[in-house]
N, C-alpha and C positions, 0 to 999 in steps of 0.2 A: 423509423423502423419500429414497428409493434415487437415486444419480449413477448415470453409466456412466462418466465420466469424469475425477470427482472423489470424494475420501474425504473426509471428515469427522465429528470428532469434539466433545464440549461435555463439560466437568468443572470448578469449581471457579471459574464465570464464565468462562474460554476457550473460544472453539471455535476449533478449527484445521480450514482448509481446504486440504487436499492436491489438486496437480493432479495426476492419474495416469493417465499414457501415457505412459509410460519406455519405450518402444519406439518412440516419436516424440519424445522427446527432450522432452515435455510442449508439443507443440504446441499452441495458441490455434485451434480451426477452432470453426467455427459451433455444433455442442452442446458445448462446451466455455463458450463467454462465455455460452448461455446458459444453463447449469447455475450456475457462479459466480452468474450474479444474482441467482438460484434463493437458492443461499446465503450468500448477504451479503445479501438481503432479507429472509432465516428470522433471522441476527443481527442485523441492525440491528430486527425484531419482538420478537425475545426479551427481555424485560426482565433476566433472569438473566444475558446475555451482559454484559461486562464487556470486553473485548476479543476481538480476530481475532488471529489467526498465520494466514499463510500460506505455503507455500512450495510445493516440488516432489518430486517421489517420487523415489527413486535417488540418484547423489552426483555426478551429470553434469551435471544440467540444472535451473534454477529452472521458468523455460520459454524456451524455445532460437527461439522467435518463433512468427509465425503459420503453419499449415498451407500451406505452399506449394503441394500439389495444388491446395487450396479456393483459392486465390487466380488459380491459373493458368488456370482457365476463368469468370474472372470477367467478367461484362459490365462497361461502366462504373458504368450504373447499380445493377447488386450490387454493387460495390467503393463507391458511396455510402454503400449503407444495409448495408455489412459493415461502411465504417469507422465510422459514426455509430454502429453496436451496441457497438463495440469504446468508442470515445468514450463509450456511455452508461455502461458498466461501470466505467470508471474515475472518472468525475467520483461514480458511486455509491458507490465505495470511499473515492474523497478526503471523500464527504460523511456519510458514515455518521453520524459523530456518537458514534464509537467507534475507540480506539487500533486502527490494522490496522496489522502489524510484517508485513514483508517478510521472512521468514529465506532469504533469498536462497543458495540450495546448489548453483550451480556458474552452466551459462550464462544468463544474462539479458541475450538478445537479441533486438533489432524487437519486436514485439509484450510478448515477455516483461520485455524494460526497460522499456515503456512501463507494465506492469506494475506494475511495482518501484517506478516511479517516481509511478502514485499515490497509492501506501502511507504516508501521514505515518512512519513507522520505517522503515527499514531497516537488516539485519544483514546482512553476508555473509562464506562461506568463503570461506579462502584462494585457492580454487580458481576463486570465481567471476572472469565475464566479464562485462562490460555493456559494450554498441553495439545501433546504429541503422546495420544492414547493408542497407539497404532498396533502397539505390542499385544496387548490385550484383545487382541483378535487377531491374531500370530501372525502379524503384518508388521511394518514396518513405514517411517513417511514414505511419501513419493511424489512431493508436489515442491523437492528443494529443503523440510525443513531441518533435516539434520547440519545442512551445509549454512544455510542461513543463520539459524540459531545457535550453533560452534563459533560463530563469528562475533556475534553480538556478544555472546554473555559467557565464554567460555566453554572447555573441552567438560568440566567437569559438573557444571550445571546443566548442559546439553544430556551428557551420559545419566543423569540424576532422571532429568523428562521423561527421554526416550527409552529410556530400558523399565521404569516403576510405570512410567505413563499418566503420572499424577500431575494434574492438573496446578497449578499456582492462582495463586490471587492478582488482584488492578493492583493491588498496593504494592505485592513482593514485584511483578510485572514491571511496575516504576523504578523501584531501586534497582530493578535489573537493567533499566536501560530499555526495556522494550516498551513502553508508551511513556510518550515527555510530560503527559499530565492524564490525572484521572477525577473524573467530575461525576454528581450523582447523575444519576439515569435522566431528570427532568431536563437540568443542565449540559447534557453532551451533545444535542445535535447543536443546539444555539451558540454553546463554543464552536462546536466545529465550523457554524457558519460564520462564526464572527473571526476566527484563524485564516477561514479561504476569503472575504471579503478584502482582508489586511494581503494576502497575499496574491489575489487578483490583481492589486494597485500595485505590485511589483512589476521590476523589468524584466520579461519574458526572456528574452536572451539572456542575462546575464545569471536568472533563477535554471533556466537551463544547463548553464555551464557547472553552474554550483552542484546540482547533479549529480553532474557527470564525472566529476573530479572527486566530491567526497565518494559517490558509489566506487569506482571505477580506480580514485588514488592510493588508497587506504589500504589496498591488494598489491600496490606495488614498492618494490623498493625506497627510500626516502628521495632520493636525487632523483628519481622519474616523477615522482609523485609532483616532486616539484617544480620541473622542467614541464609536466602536462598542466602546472595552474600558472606558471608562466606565461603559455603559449596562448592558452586560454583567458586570461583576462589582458590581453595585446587584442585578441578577439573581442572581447567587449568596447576597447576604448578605438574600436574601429567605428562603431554604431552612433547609429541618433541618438537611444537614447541615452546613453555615457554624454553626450552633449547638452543634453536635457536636463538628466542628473545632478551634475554639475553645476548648470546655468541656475537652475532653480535654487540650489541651496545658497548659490553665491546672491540671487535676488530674493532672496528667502521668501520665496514659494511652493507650494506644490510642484511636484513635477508628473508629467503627463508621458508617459512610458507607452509606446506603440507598439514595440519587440521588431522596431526595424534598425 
């Protein structure tokens, strides 16, 4: 399927999804979230996909937030069903059912961190920025990331973003928990690629369930949390390849993972 808005490419189990409007700084407007859906629906279909990379085009902007024209003549009730579209894309990315690594290459701001922040990975340059500037244009998130960002890094760091709208650094970003490493600018797609390579050679089922337990357990009380990764890896060692797994390390080989 042709983008207008975004590039995309598939090799070796990865597809990488490039947002591309470098001239808007990779703004989020309306054919944009619906293009992405477009393609994180085509991978989450694709059985040969193995993981996403995403990131932004240029060395300025992951994506630098939402389309502020599009937002400025918004009724209220389009700012509903703008921010629910925005909302559906992200809970589609947290749910995929597939590692999506954030290679986060400079701003990720408002919409763009909200971004970022449904991606289970995240990598970023040195360079990058992440906030929820939203305030400052007497708005508010709307694409999840108050809810998102209370959870990772606390009520009071959350209330610090959202209400000043001041941006943070890759490095504070790190100690916060929001990207697991930060590399300079040269260095972060080819880590990224060298993350999704390692995690291509993964077992697709059993990285699925991983998921869906950390996403999904971490919300629930202790003794559910634990009864759902119970149930779930009885689930794994249904599969070929838990048989594979296994056999391999016992004939100390590689092991050749199908995700049947």
């Amino acid at each position: 399927m042709a983008f207008q808005n975004i590039l995309t490419s598939s090799s070796d189990g990865i597809t990488r999804i490039t947002i591309n409007r470098p001239d808007k700084l990779n703004a989020l407007n309306l054919d944009t979230l619906l293009e992405l859906g477009q393609a994180f629906e085509q991978a989450a279909n694709d059985e040969e996909v193995r993981v996403v990379i995403l990131t932004g085009s240029g060395e300025k902007a992951f994506v630098a937030g939402a389309d502020i024209s599009e937002i400025n003549q918004l009724t209220a009730i389009e700012a509903k069903d703008f921010s629910e579209l925005g909302q559906q894309l992200m809970l589609q990315i947290e749910n995929l059912g597939k590692p999506v690594i954030a290679a986060v290459n400079g701003f990720a701001l408002g919409g763009g961190c909200e971004l970022a922040l449904a991606c289970p990975l995240r990598l970023a340059s040195d360079n990058a920025r992440f906030g929820l500037p939203e305030i400052k244009l007497g708005i508010m998130p709307g694409f999840g990331g108050t809810q998102r960002l209370v959870r990772m890094v606390g009520r009071a760091k959350t209330l610090e973003m959202t209400l000043t709208g001041n941006p943070i650094t890759a490095d504070v970003a790190q100690q916060l928990s929001l990207v697991s490493q930060v590399y300079s600018q040269a260095e972060l797609q080819a880590q990224a690629t060298k993350l999704a390579e390692t995690l291509a050679q993964s077992a697709p089922i059993a990285m699925r369930h991983i998921l869906h337990t950390v996403q999904h357990g971490s919300d629930l009380p202790l003794d559910a949390g634990l009864n759902m990764e119970s149930h779930l890896f009885a689930l794994c060692c249904s599969t070929h390849d838990m048989r594979e797994g296994t056999t391999a390390f016992l004939e100390k080989r590689p092991a050749e993972f199908t995700g049947s």
